[in-house]
C-alpha positions, 0 to 999 in steps of 0.5 A: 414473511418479514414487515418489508413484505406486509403492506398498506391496502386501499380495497376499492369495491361496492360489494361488502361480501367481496371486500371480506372475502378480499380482506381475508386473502390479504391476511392469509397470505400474508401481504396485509399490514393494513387494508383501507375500503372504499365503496366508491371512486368518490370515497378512494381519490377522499382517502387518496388525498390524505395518506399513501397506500403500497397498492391499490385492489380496484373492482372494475364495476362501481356505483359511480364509475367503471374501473378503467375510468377510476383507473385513468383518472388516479394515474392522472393524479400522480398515483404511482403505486401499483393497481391491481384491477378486479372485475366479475366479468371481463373480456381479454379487450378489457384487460387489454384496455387495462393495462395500457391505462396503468393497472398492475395486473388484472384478475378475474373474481370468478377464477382467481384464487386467495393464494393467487390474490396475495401473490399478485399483491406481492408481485405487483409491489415488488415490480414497483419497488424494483422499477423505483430503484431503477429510476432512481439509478438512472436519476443519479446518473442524469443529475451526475451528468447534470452537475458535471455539465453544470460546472463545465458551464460555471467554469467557461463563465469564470473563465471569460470573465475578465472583470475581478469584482464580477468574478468573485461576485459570480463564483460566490453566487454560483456556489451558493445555489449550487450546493443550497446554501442559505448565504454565502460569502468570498473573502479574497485578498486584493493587492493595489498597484503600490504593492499594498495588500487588503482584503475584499468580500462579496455576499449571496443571498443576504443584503450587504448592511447586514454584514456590515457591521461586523468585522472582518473574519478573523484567523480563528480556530474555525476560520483558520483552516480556510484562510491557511489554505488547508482544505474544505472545512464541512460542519454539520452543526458549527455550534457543536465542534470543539472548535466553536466558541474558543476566541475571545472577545464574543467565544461564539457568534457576536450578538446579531449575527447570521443564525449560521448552524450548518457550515462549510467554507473552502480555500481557494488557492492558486497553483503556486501554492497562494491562498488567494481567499476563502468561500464560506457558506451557512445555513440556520439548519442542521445537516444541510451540506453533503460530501457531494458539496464538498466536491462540488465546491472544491471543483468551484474553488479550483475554477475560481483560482485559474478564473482569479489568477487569469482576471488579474492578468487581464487587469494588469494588462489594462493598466500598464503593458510595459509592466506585462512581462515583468508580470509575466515571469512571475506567475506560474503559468507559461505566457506568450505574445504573438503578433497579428499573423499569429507568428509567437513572439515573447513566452516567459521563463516558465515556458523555458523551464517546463519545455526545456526549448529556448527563445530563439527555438520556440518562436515563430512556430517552433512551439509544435516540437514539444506538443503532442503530434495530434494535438499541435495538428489541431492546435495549428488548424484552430489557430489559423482559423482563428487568427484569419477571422477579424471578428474572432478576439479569443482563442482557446484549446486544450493541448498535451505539452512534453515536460522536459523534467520526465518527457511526460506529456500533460494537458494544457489549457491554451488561452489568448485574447486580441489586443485591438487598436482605436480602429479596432484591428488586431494588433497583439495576441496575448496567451496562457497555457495553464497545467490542468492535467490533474482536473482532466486526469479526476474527469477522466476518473469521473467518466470512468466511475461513470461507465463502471457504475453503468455496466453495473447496472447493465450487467451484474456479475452477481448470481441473486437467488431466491427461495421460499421455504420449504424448498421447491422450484428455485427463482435464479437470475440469469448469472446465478444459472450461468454459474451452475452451467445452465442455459437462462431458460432452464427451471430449477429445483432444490433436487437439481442444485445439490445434483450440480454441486461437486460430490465432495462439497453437496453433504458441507453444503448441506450442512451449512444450509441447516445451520443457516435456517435450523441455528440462524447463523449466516451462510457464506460458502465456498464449493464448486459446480461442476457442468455436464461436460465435466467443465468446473467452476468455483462459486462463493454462496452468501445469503441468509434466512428470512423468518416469519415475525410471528411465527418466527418460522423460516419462510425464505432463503435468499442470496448471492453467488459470485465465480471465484474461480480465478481468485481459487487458481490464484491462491493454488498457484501462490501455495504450489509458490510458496510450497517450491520456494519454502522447500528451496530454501530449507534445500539450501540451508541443508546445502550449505550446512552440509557443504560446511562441513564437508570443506572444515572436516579436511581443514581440521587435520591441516591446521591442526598438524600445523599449529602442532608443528609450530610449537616444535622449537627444533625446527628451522625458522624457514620450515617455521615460515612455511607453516605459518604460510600454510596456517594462515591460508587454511584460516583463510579458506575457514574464514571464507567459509565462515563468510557464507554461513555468516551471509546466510544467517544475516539474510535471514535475520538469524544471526546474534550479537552479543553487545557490551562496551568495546573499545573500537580503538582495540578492535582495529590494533588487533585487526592490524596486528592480525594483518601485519604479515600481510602488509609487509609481504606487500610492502605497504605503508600503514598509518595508523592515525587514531584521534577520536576522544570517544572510541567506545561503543556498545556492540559485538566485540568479535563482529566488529573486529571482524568488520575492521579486519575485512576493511583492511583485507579489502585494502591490502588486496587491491593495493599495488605493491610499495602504496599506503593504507590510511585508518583515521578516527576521529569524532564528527561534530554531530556526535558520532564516532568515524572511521575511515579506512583509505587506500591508494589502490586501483579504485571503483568505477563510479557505477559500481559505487552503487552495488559494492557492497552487494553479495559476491559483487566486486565490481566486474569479472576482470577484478575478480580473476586478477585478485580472487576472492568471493566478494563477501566480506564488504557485504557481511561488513555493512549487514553487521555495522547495520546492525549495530545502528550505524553506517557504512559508505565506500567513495572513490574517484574512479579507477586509480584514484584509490577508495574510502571506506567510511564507518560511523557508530555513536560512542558511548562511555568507557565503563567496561571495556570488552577488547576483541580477542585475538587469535594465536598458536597455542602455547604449551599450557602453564600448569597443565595436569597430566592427569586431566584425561581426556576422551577424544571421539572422531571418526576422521583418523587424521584429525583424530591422530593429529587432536590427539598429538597437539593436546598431549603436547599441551599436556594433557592425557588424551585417548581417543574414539571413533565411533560412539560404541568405541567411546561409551566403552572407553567411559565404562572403562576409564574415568575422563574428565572432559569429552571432547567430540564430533558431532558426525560419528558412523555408528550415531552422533555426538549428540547421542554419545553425550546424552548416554554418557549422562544418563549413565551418570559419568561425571563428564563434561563435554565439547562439541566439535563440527563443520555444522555451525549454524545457531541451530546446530548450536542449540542442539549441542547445548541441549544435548549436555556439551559446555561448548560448540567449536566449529572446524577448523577450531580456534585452538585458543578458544580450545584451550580455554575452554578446557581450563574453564571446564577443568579447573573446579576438578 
């Protein structure tokens, strides 16, 4: 039993013998904090008077009075807590009788039992607890509904209100009671007819002398939030913010000043963004305002603003019509004139503006093509009534008005007030539609929370148990059973809970429950319950144990249960998710890995034989042309290659740079020297205009000339034959390094501007069939100079017209210059020694055969392998000095080849050869023991340095 369930006891009752027997019950049962006796009616409503009890035990025969008359005459009083009726005789009338006057409950002394006392105590306070909660519920809501119709009232009062000083002065006083402040103030800015700006205030609750002798509030630090219109100020003690205290000449309060503690002040701001002034409360108490004021005020101040800005057109109006409309284009609101008949005149260019109608369109009746349908039906009938009626002087509505802007409807407050002449007959209709779209928006919110915390409270979605310990029969709520698949009338016990559980989840169950009561540790669990028809459901459990203060033994077990079976489907179908797209993906990668290699492997051999042959000085110039044709298109396909893997690993972020100074100048001569052929196939004039003063850069010398050859590819293959393609640098006056590479090709359409440089776009399938090519390269392009922390935009004036590609970088200075290399045919090697032997492993017999040809051509001594026994029995045999391999061999991997080589300590260094180039592949290599990783078709000037570089210290 915890304190919350022990309570103070007025025992009422003459007989001493039964008082003791009572006072005994109380304690065993564990329900008596405190017991209180009174032998009389007289001596109670004395002790009444003075404290408050939980429950009252009255005997039904007192000296003085019966109970039932003791009864009536304490519910009279106000006593409101429970009454528990005791009597040694009675009839079920008298119990009857009892009950209707208030009691809580009703026992008789000869059959009622210690036990049953303290339960019907326990129960009896219990109800009552539960029914004040209730009441406090259903109170919140009343004075929700009480606060929302009391600004509703304060709001229709601002906005009939025409007179200014009335206005601020009403406000003020509204705010004031409102939120139970002390005194109030609204200091708000006034501008006179000759333009000239002041400002004004008004008090609430204190008299206006006391404030005269201070000056006018000053832009200070605590201040100054308000008057810059920068949202509710709240303080629970104003003396205690950093702020307080910090403008000179008095740094706090000046000497008389209001004994302000507790403060709270809000702007009011009118909807073009003016701060029209600033409501400021006090309170010599701390802690007296709420954030419940704070929105209380805000919604006053917002009321106060459209009131003000209302209020001082009506007085403009007053003192000059002919400055009206002057007046009138300058607010934010939409204004109009009709004339008598109600036909629409005049609307300001805010009307224009925000519906996009004209004048001449929206005159007369024309304003009903921009209201909601529904709402221009009821505006109509309302207004002709309105304008029918001689003594009616205002109109006013709410209506849906189409924004031209995004041809949303937003709510509107339609306001006009009659213009009468001397005789008293309308003359003029003077309106405003004011934007209240977002205060109709919060109270819809406002209902909305409203109906929610109602249906809370009508109909919880959580299961509540309670159980006292040790386990027996289990008290659940009608959801709780619900969620165990029970009818609401069905009785449970301990043995029927853990029947319920799926078999899987009753031991964790279990376990979790005497952790909870056995450790103290909470209980929160997930398991799931599983109805008479197979039927189941996810249930989440949260509960924990209540223990004895004395004995600190466990007497209660008590909790929560919430279906979660829905968020359980969820979760399962976001793993069966993940699981597909993981697998997808780790299936494309091993896709494109494997078709890598499939289509480098029978490069290899080609490029190989042709770079072999052109080496051969006996061959024609023709035959040399060819092969040169036929190299650069198999480095062509290897580049395409090379595009998707580079797509893949930019995509997942897996892709490396290796940053140092380069010279970007270099980058593009290299790449227009790589294009040359290309240009003059397709007679192209080239002008190479490089300006810049600051042309280096810190990035990745190959990717970089990779992005500069792609722009220049771009260039020459949607150029028709005989046009010109334009690089120009220069440095931008922000700091940047530019380039731009134009052209006069067939240009882009202006929607495709958008996607150029999306995956495999170009631009339609028409450009594609007629020039080839992937659409890959100005992807990779703008991912690589992303990367570098620069940008890359395309431009175009559509088809013909040609196309701009512009690339931005920042410089940085010149201290080491990285060039980007350039690829060539390899040349026979100066110096090479015949005696540098080399094993060759590939099971590929055509690239084997043409390898072998080329590198003793270069003059090495080569021998070659296909197979990885073929290899290590070749090592035993013959000393080499380089292993050059494939990382693919039937009978193992080149991997394994050179880990054995190691391990049987040959003195061998090694390079991997693959159509596998992913960094993955990479690592692997260099873990393997290989110096170098060259993906088919190789670069064979990177071949050939690598072989210097891992020969020359032999």
């Amino acid at each position: 039993m915890t304190a919350a369930e022990q309570f103070d006891i007025l025992v009422i009752d003459d007989d001493e013998v039964d008082r003791m027997a009572v006072k005994r019950a109380l304690r065993a049962g564990g329900v008596a904090r405190e017991v209180v006796e009174a032998v009389d009616a007289r001596e109670a409503e004395s002790v009444l008077k003075t404290r408050q009890f939980d429950c009252i035990l009255l005997d039904h025969r007192l000296p003085d009075r019966d109970g039932l008359s003791v009864l009536r005459t304490l519910r009279r009083a106000g006593v409101g807590v429970p009454i528990v009726v005791m009597t040694g005789q009675g009839s079920e009338q008298l119990a009857v009788d009892l009950m209707k006057a208030g009691a809580s409950d009703y026992l008789s002394k000869s059959t009622v039992s210690l036990e049953h006392l303290a339960a019907s105590v326990r129960g009896a306070v219990r109800v009552a607890r539960a029914e004040g909660m209730a009441r406090d519920a259903t109170d919140e809501v009343v004075r929700q509904k009480r606060l929302a119709e009391t600004l509703y009232r304060i709001g229709g009062k601002l906005a009939e209100e025409r007179d200014l000083s009335k206005l601020v002065q009403m406000v003020t006083d509204e705010a004031t009671a409102l939120i139970r402040a002390q005194f109030g103030a609204f200091f708000y800015n006034v501008v006179n007819d000759r333009g000239e700006s002041y400002m004004l205030y008004t008090l609430s609750g204190m008299p206006r002398e006391k404030f005269a002798k201070f000056p006018m509030p000053r832009n200070t630090a605590v201040f100054a939030p308000t008057f810059n219109g920068e949202g509710i100020v709240r303080l629970d003690d104003v003396t205690a913010d950093p702020r307080y205290g910090r403008n000179a000449p008095y740094h706090g309060k000046p000497p008389g000043h209001l004994p302000v503690r507790s403060y709270i002040a809000a702007p009011v701001v009118s909807r073009s963004g003016e701060v029209l002034g600033g409501l400021f409360f006090g309170h010599e108490r701390v802690g007296v305002f709420t954030a419940e004021d704070e929105q209380v005020l805000s919604g006053i101040a917002a009321q106060a603003s459209v009131a003000i800005d209302n209020a001082r057109l009506y007085e403009a109006i007053k003192r000059r019509e002919q400055q009206y409309r002057f007046l009138a284009e300058s607010v934010p609101q939409i204004m109009w004139t009709a004339d008598a008949d109600g036909a629409l005149d005049y609307y300001n260019q805010r009307w224009t503006q925000y519906t996009g109608l004209s004048l001449d369109a929206s005159v007369g009746w024309g304003w009903q093509e921009v209201m909601e349908p529904a709402d221009a039906a009821r505006c109509e009938t309302l207004w002709r009534e309105v304008i029918a009626d001689p003594k009616r002087d205002v109109f006013e509505i709410e209506v849906r008005l189409r924004r031209a802007s995004d041809t949303s409807y937003r709510w509107h407050l339609g306001r006009a007030v009659a213009m009468r002449d001397e005789a008293g007959k309308i003359i003029k209709w003077f309106g405003t539609l004011t934007d209240i779209h977002d205060a109709k928006v919060a109270e819809e919110a406002l209902r909305i929370s409203r109906e929610r915390m109602d249906l809370v409270l009508d109909a919880s979605e959580l299961g509540m148990w309670y159980c006292d310990l040790p386990f027996g029969e289990l008290q659940w709520n009608d959801k709780c059973k619900e969620h165990f698949h029970l009818r609401h009338d069905a009785r449970v016990m301990i043995d029927d809970f853990y029947r319920l559980l799926h078999p899987d989840d009753r031991e964790p169950t279990r376990k979790a429950i005497d952790r909870a009561i056995e450790e103290k540790r909470p209980y929160d669990i997930v398991y799931r319950t599983v109805g008479s028809g197979g039927e189941m459901k996810w249930i989440r459990a949260i509960g924990r144990t209540f223990f004895d203060d004395a004995t600190g033994k466990p007497v209660r077990f008590d909790g929560i249960t919430v279906d979660v079976t829905e968020q359980k489907e969820r979760e399962r179908t976001l793993r069966q998710a993940k699981e597909a797209a993981e697998a997808a993906n780790v299936a494309k990668d091993q896709f494109l890995a494997v078709l890598s290699h499939e289509l480098r492997t029978p490069l290899m051999p080609v490029l190989t034989m042709v770079q072999s042959l052109e080496m051969e000085p006996s061959l024609s110039s023709e035959v040399h042309d060819g092969l040169a044709v036929i190299r650069r298109n198999v480095e062509l396909e290897a580049r395409l290659i090379d595009d998707l893997l580079d797509l893949t690993r930019i995509s997942k972020g897996k892709l490396q740079l290796n940053f140092d100074t380069v010279d970007l100048h270099a980058a593009i001569e290299n790449a227009v020297q790589i294009c040359s052929v290309e240009l003059m196939s397709k007679r192209l004039q080239l002008v190479v205009d490089l300006c810049a003063a600051r042309h280096h850069v810190r990035g990745d010398a190959a990717r970089l000339q990779q992005v500069f050859w792609n722009l220049i590819k771009n260039a020459i293959k949607f150029t028709p034959a005989g046009g010109r393609i334009t690089i120009h640098s220069f440095d931008d006056p922000r700091g940047s390094l530019m380039v731009q590479v134009r052209d006069t090709g067939i240009g882009i359409e202006p929607q495709a501007l958008g996607r150029i440089f999306d995956a495999f776009e170009q631009a339609d399938r028409s450009v594609t069939r007629q020039f080839g090519g992937l659409g890959l390269g100005l992807a990779i392009s703008k991912a690589l100079i992303d990367l570098h922390g620069g940008k890359l935009s395309a431009d175009s004036a559509g088809p013909g017209s040609g196309a701009t590609f512009t690339l931005e970088l920042l410089p940085t200075a010149a201290e080491v210059t990285i060039k980007p290399e350039q690829p060539a045919t390899p040349t026979l090697a100066a110096g090479a020694s015949p005696d540098v032997r080399i094993l060759l492993v590939d099971d590929h017999p055509d690239t084997n055969k043409a390898m072998a040809r080329l590198l003793e051509r270069l003059g090495y001594d080569v021998q070659t392998a296909d197979s990885v026994q073929a290899a290590l029995s070749a090592a035993d045999q013959t000393r080499f000095d380089l292993l050059i391999s494939d990382i693919g061999l039937p009978d193992g991997s080149g991997l394994e080849l050179m880990r054995e080589l190691l391990d049987r300590q040959h003195a061998i260094k090694g390079i991997a050869l693959s159509g596998f180039g992913m960094e993955e592949d990479v690592k692997k290599s260099k873990e393997a023991g290989f110096y170098e990783h060259l993906t088919k078709p190789i670069n064979f000037k990177r071949l050939e340095a690598a072989i210097k570089d891992l020969t020359a210290a032999r």
